[in-house]
C-alpha positions as CSV (number, residue, x, y, z in Angstrom):
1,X,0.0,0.0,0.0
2,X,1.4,3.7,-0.8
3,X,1.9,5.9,1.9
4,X,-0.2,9.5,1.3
5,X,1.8,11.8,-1.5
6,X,3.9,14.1,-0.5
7,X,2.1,17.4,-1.6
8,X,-1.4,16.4,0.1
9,X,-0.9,15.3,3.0
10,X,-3.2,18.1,4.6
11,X,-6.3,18.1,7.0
12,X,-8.4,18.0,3.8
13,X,-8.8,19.1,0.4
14,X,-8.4,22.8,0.7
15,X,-5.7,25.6,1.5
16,X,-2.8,26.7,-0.3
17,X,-0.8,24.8,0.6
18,X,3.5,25.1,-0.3
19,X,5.6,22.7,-1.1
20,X,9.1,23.0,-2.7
21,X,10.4,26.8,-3.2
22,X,9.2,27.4,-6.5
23,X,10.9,28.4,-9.3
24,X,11.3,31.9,-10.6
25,X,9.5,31.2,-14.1
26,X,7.0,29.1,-12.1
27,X,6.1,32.2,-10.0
28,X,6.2,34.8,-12.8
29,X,3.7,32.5,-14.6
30,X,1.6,32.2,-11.6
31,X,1.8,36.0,-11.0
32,X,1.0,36.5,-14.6
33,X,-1.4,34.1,-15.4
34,X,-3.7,32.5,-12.1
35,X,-5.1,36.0,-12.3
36,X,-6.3,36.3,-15.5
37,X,-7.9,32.1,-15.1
38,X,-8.9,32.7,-11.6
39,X,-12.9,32.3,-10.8
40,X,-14.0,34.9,-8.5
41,X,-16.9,33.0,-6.2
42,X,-17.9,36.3,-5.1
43,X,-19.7,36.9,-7.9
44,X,-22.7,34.6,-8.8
45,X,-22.4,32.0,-11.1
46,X,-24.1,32.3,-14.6
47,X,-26.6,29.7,-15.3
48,X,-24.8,29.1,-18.6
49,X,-21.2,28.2,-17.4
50,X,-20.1,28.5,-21.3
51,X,-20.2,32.2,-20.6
52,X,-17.2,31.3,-18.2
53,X,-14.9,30.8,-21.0
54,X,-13.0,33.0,-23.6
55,X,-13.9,31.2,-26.7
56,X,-16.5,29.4,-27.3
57,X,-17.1,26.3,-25.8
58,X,-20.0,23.3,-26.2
59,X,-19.7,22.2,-22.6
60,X,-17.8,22.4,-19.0
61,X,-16.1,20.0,-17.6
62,X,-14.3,20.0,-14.2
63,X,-11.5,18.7,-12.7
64,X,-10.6,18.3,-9.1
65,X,-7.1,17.8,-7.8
66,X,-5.1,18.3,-10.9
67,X,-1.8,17.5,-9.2
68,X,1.2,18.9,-12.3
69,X,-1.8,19.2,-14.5
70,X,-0.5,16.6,-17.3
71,X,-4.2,14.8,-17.2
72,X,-6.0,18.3,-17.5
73,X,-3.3,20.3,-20.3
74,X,-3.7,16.7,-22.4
75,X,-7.8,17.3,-22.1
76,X,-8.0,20.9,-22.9
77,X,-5.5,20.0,-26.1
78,X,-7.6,16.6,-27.1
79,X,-11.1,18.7,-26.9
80,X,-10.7,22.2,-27.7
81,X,-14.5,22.6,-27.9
82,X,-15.2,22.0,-24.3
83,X,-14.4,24.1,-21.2
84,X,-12.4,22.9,-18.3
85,X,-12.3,24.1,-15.0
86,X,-9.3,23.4,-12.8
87,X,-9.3,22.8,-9.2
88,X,-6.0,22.4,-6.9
89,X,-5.5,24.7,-4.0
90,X,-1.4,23.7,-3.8
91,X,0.5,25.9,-5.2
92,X,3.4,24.0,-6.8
93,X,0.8,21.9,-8.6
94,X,-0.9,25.0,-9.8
95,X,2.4,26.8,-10.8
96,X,3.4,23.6,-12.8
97,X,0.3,23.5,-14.6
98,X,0.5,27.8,-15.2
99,X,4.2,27.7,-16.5
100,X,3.3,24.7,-19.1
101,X,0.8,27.4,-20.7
102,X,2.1,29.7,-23.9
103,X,-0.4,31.8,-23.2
104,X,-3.7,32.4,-21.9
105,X,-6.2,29.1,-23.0
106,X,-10.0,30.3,-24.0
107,X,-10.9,26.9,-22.8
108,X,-9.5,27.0,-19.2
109,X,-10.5,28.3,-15.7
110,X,-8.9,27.6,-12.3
111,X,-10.0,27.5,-9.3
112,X,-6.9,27.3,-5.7
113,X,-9.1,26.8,-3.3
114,X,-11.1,24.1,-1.0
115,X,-13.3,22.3,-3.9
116,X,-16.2,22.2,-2.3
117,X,-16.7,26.1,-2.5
118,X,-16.6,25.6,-6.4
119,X,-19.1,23.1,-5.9
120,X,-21.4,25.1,-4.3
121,X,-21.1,27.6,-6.6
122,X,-22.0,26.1,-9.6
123,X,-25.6,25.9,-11.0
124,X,-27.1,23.0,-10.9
125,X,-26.9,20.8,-14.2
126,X,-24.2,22.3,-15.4
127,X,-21.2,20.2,-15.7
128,X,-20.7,17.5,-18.3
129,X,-18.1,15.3,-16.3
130,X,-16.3,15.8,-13.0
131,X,-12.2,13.8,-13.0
132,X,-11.3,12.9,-9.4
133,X,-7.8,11.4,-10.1
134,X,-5.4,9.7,-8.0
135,X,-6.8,12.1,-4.8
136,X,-5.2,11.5,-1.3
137,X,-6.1,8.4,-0.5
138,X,-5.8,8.6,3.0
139,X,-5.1,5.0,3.6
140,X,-5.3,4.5,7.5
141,X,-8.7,3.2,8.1
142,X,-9.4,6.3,11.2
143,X,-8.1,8.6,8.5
144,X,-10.6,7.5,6.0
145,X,-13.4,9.9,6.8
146,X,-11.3,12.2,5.1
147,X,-12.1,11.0,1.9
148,X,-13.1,13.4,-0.8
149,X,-15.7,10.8,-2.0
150,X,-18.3,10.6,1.0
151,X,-22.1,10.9,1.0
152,X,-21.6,14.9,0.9
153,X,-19.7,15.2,-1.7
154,X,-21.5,12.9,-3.6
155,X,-24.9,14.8,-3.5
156,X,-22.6,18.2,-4.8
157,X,-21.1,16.2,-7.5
158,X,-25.2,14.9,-8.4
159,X,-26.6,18.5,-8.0
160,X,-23.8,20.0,-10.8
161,X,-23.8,16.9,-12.8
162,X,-26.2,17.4,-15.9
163,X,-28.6,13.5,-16.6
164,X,-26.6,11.6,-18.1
165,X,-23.2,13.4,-16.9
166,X,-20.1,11.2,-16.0
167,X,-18.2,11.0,-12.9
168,X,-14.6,9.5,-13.4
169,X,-12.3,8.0,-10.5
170,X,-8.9,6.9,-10.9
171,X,-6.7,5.3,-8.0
172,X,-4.2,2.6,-7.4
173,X,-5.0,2.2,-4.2
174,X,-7.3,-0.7,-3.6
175,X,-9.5,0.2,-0.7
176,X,-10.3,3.7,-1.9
177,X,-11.3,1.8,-5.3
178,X,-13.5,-0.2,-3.4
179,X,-14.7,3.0,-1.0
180,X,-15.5,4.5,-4.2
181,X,-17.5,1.7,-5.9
182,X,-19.7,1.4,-2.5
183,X,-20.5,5.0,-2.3
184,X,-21.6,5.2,-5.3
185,X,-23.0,2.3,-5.8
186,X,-25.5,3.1,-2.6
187,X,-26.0,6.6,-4.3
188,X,-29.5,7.0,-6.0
189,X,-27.5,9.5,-8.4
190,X,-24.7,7.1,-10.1
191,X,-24.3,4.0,-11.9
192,X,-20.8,2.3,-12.1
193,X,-20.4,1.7,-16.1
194,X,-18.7,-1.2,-16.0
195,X,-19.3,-4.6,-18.1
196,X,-16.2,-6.4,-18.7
197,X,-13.0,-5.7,-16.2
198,X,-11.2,-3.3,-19.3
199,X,-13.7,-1.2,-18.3
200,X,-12.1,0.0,-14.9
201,X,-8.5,-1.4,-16.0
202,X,-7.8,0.1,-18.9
203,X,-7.5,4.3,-18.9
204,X,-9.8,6.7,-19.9
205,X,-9.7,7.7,-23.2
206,X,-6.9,9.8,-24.0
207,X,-5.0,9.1,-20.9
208,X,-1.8,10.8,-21.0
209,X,-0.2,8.9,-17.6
210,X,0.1,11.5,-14.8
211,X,3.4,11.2,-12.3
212,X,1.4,9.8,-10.0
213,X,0.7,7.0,-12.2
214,X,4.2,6.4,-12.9
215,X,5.2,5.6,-9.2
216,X,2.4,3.3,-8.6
217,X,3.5,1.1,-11.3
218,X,6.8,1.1,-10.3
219,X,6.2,0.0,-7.1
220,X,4.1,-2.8,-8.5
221,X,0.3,-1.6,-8.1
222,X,-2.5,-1.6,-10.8
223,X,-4.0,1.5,-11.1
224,X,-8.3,0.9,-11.6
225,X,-10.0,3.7,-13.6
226,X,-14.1,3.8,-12.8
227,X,-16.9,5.6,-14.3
228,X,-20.4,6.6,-13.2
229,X,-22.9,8.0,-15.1
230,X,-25.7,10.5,-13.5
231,X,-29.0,9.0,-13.2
């Protein structure tokens, strides 16, 4: 079993929270560019989260926990017409994914802050899919109701998650894979799409492998990759 990662190993999944001293590129670009991608939850959200976006897009799509952002930069690249909205409130992973950028993406929002805000915050059937990939899995069993997938967060993901929308979990750690297929399972809101085991073996489509990833099958475990669709 693999210990926590180093970079969220926090109370829960919110604050910015440091890691290594970044680089000075690394904070130029966040100086330059978090601004500029940042959602302000002060204001209220539009009904029509399209309106969110810089070019025009046909959907939105969130991510939470992006880590270096190598699943999130390989999305926005692969499906240009649909929005993405970033979530990781630690700031090395969000300077990585900021310094990768040329420039500004129309496609592209970020959000540094404890996910379940954002959650809040969004209108109701208004996302198209939610990636919760590789998160902390917290794998002591009295640390466990620190999950991010619990009955609470559940009911958020089924409240922004248009009929029909898709909630996709990657892990390689077995008992959160497990957690994850019961919760959802006893949630009215999901249904685990699986038929055949390629279906939570094999990776989504266009997968680019995330660092995360890597280690685990280093150190000899199979990552599982599982997706729900909204009732």
């Amino acid at each position: 079993m693999m210990g926590q990662h180093p970079e969220r190993s926090t109370e829960g999944f919110f604050g910015r929270r440091r890691g290594k001293r970044l680089r000075r590129r690394q904070e130029a670009s966040l100086e330059e560019m978090l601004p500029r991608l940042r959602l302000n939850l002060e204001e209220p959200a539009s009904d029509d989260l399209r309106t969110l976006f810089a070019q025009e897009v046909e959907d939105a799509w969130l991510e939470i926990g992006f880590g270096g952002g190598e699943h999130l930069l390989a999305q926005m690249k692969e499906r240009p017409r649909t929005g993405f909205i970033g979530v990781e409130p630690f700031i090395n992973g969000m300077a990585k994914l900021v310094s990768a950028l040329d420039e500004v993406p129309g496609n592209l929002r970020l959000y540094d802050d404890d996910a379940t805000r954002l959650l809040d915050w969004l209108p109701a059937s208004s996302i198209s899919g939610i990636d919760l990939l590789y998160p902390d899995p917290w794998p002591k069993k009295r640390h466990w109701k620190r999950r991010f997938v619990n009955e609470a967060n559940l009911d958020r993901f089924a409240r922004v998650l248009k009929p029909s929308g898709v909630f996709r979990f990657a892990s390689d750690i077995d008992s959160y894979v497990n957690w994850t297929i019961a919760h959802c399972q006893a949630h009215p809101a999901f249904k685990w799409k699986a038929e055949s085991a390629d279906d939570w073996r094999l990776p989504f489509r266009g997968w680019p492998g995330t660092r995360y990833e890597e280690k685990a099958l280093r150190e000899g475990r199979k990552p599982a990759y599982l997706i729900f669709i909204r009732a």
